[in-house]
PAMAR-966166 format. One line per 10 residues: their letters; for each residue x, y, z of N, C-alpha, C. Coordinates in nm, 4 decimals. Each point is the difference from the previous one (the first is absolute). Layout:
a = X Y Z X Y Z X Y Z | ... .
This chain:
xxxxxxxxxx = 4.3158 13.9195 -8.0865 -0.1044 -0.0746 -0.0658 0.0633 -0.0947 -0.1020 | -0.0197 -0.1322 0.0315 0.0214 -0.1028 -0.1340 -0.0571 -0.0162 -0.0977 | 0.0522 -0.0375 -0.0965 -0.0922 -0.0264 -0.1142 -0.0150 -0.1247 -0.0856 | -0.1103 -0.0180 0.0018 -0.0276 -0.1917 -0.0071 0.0636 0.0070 -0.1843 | -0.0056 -0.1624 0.0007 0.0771 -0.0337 -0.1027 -0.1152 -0.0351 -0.0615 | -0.0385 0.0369 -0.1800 -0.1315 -0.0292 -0.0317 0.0205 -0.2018 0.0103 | -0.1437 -0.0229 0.0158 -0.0112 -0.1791 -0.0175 0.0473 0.0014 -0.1257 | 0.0303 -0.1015 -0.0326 0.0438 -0.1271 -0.0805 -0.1386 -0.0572 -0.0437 | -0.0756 -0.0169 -0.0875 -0.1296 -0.0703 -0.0183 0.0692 -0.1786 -0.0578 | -0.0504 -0.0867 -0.0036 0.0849 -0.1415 -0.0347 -0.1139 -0.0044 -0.1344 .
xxxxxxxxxx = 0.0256 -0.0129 -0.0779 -0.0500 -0.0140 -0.1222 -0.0765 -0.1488 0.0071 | -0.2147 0.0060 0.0196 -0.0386 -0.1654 -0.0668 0.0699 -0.0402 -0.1057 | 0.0462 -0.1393 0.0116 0.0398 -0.0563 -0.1286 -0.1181 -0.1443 0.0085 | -0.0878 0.0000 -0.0855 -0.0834 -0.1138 -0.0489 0.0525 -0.1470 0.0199 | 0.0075 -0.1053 0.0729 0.0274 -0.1215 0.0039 -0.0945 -0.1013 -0.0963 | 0.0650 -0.1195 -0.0898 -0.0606 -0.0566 -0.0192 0.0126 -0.1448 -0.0323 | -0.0757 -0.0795 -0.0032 0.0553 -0.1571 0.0037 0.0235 -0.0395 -0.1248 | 0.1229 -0.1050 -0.0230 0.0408 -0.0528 -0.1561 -0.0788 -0.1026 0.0101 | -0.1072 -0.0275 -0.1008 -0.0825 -0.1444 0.0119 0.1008 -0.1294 -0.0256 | 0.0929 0.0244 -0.0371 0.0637 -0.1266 -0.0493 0.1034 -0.0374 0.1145 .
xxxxxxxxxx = 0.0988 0.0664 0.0898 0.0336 -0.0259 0.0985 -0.0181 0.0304 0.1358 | -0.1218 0.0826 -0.0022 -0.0895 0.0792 0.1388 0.1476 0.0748 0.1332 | 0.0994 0.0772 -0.0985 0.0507 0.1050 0.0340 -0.0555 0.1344 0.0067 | -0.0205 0.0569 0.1100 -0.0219 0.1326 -0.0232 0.1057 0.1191 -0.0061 | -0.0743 0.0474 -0.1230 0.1014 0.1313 -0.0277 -0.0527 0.1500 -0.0790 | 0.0668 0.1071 0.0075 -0.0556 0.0591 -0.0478 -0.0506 -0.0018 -0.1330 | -0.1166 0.0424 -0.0410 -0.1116 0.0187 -0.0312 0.0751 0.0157 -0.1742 | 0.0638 0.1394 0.0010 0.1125 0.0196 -0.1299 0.0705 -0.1138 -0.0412 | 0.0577 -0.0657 0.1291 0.1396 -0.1348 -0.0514 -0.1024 -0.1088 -0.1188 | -0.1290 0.0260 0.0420 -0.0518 -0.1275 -0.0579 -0.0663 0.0207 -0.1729 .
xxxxxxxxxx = -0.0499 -0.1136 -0.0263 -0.0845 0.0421 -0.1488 -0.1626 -0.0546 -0.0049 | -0.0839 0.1194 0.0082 -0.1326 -0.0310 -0.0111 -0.0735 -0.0908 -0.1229 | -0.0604 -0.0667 0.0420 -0.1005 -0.0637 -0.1116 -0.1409 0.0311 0.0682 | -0.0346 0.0358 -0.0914 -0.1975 0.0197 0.0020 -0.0498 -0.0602 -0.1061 | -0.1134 -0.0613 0.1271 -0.1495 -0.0470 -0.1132 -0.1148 0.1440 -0.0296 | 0.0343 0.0185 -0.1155 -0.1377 0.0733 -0.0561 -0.1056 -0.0692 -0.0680 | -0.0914 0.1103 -0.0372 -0.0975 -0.0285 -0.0645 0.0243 -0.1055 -0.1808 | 0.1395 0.0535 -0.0348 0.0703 -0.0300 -0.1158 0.0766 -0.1295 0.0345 | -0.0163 -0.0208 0.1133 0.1013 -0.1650 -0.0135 0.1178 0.0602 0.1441 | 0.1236 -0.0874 0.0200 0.1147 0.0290 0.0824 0.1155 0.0756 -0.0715 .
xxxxxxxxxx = 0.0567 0.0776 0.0318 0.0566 0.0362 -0.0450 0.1643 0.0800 0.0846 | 0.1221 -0.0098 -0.0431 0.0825 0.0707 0.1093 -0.0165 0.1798 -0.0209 | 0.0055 0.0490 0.1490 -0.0411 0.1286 -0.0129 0.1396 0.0599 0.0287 | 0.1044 0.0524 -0.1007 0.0951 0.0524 0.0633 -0.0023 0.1325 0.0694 | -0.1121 0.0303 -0.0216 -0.0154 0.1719 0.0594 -0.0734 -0.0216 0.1512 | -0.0200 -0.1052 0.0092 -0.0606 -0.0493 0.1894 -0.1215 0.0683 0.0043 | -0.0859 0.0938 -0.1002 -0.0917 0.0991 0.0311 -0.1516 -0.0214 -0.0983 | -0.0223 -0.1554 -0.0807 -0.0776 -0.0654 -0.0236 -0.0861 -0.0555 0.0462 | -0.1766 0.0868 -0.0139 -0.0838 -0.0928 0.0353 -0.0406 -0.1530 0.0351 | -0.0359 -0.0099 0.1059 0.0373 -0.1549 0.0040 0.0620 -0.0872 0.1507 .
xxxxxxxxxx = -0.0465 -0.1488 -0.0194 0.0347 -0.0642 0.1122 0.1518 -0.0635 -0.0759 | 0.0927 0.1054 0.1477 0.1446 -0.0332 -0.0598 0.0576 -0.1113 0.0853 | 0.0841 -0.0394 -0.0622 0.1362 -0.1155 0.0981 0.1157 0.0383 -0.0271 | 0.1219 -0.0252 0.0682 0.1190 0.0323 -0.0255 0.0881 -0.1048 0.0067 | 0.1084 0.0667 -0.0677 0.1135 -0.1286 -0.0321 0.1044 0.0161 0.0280 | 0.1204 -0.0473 0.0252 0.1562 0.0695 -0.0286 0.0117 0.0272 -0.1435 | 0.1043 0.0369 -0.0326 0.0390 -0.0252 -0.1425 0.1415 -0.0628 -0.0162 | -0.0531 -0.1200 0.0634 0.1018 -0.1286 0.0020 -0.1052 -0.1114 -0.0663 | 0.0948 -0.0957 -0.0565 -0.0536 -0.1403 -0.1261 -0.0993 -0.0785 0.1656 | 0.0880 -0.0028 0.0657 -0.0637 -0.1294 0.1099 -0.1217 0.0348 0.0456 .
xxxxxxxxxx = -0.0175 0.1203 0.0107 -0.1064 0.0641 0.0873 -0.1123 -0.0344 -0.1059 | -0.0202 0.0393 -0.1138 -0.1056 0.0002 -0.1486 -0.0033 -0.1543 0.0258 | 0.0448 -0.0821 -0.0264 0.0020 -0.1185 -0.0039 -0.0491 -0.0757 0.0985 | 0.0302 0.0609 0.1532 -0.1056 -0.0768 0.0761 -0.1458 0.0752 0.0397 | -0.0090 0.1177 -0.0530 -0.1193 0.0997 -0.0273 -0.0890 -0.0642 -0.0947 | 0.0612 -0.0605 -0.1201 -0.0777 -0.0299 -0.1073 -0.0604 -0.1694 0.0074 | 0.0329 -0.0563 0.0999 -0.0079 -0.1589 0.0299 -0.1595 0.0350 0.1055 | -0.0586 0.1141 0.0080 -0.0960 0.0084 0.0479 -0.0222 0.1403 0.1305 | 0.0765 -0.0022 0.0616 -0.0217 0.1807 0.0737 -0.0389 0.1021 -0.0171 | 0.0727 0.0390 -0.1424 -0.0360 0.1163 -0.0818 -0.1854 -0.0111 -0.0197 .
xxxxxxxxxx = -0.0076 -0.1252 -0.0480 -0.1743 0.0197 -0.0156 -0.0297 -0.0279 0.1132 | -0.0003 -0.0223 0.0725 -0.0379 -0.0175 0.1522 -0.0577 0.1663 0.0761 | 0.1870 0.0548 -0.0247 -0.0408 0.1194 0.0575 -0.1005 0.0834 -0.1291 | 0.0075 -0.0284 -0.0980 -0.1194 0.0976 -0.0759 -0.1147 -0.0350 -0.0180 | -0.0292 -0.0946 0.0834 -0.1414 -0.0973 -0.0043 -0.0586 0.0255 -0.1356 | 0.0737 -0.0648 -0.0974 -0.0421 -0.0550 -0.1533 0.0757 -0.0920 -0.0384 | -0.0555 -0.0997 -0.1152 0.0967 -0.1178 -0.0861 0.0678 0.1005 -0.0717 | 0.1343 -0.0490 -0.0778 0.0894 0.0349 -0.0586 -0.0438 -0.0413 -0.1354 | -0.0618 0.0594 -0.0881 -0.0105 -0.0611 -0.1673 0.1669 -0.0190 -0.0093 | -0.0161 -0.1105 -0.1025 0.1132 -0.0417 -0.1199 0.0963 0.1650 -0.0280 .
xxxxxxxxxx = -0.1129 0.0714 -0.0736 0.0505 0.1318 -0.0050 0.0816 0.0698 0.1106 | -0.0287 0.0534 0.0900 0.0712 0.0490 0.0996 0.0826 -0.0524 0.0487 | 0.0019 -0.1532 0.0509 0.1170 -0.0473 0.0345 0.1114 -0.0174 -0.0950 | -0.0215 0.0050 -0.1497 0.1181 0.0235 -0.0767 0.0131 0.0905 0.0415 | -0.0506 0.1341 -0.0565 0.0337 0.1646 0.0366 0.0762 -0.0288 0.0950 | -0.0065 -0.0438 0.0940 0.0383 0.0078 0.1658 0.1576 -0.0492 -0.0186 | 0.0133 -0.1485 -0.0523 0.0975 -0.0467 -0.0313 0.1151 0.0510 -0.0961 | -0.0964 0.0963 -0.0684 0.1166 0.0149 -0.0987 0.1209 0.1865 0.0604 | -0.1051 0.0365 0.1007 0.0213 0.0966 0.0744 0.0900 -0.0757 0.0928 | -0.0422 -0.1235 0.0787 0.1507 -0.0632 0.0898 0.1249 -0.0311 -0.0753 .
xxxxxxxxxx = -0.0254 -0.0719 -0.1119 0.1458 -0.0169 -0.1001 0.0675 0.1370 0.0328 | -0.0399 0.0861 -0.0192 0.1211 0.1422 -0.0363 0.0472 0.0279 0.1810 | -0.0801 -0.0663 0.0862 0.0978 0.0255 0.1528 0.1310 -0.0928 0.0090 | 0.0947 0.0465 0.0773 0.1192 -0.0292 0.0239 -0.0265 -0.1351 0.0935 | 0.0329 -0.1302 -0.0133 0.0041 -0.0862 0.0909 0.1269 0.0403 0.0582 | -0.0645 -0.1398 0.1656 0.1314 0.0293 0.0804 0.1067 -0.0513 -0.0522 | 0.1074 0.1103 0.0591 0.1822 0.0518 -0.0102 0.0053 -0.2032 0.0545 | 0.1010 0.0085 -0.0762 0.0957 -0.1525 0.0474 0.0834 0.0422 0.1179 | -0.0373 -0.1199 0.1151 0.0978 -0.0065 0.1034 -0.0628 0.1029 0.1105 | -0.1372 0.0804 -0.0641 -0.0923 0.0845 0.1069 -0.0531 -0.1081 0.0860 .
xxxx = 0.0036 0.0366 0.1351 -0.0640 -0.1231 0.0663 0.0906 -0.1033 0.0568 | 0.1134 -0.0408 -0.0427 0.0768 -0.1196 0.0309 -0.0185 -0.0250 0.1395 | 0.0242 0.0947 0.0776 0.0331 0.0517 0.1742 -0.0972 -0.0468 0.0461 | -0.1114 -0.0332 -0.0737 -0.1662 -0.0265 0.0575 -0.0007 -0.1337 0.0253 .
């Protein structure tokens, strides 16, 4: 008599789209923003009430998110307010490495 090898289960991992360069990736790699009842706001805990969007946490990605996508995908305007908030949250991401890309 043989004896089976237990399965292997493959673990769901959540996919999701970067509004700013419409890469998909997992769900973790990225950084949530939600519109609440309180305004937009970034949700670092991903587990905030709310119509969310996601981002990389790369400068380029915020930047072409914030030229209009980002409110797109959260179907609301961006007050003055939030898009600072927003902005001042992209300042502290790492722009792209010099010489990333050249090959392209």
């Amino acid at each position: 008599m043989s004896k089976k090898k237990p399965v292997q289960r493959v673990k769901h991992v959540p996919q999701r789209t970067c509004v700013g360069c419409r890469e998909v990736l997992p769900k973790r790699t990225l950084i949530r923003i939600v519109r609440t009842a309180d305004g937009v706001q970034v949700d670092p805990t991903g587990k905030l009430a709310g119509r969310g969007a996601y981002l990389h946490d790369r400068y380029e990605c915020w930047e072409r998110g914030l030229k209009g996508a980002l409110a797109h995908a959260l179907k609301t305007t961006l007050t003055p307010e939030a898009r600072l908030m927003l902005e001042d949250f992209m300042n502290t991401l790492p722009r792209e490495a010099e010489g990333a890309g050249a090959g392209e």
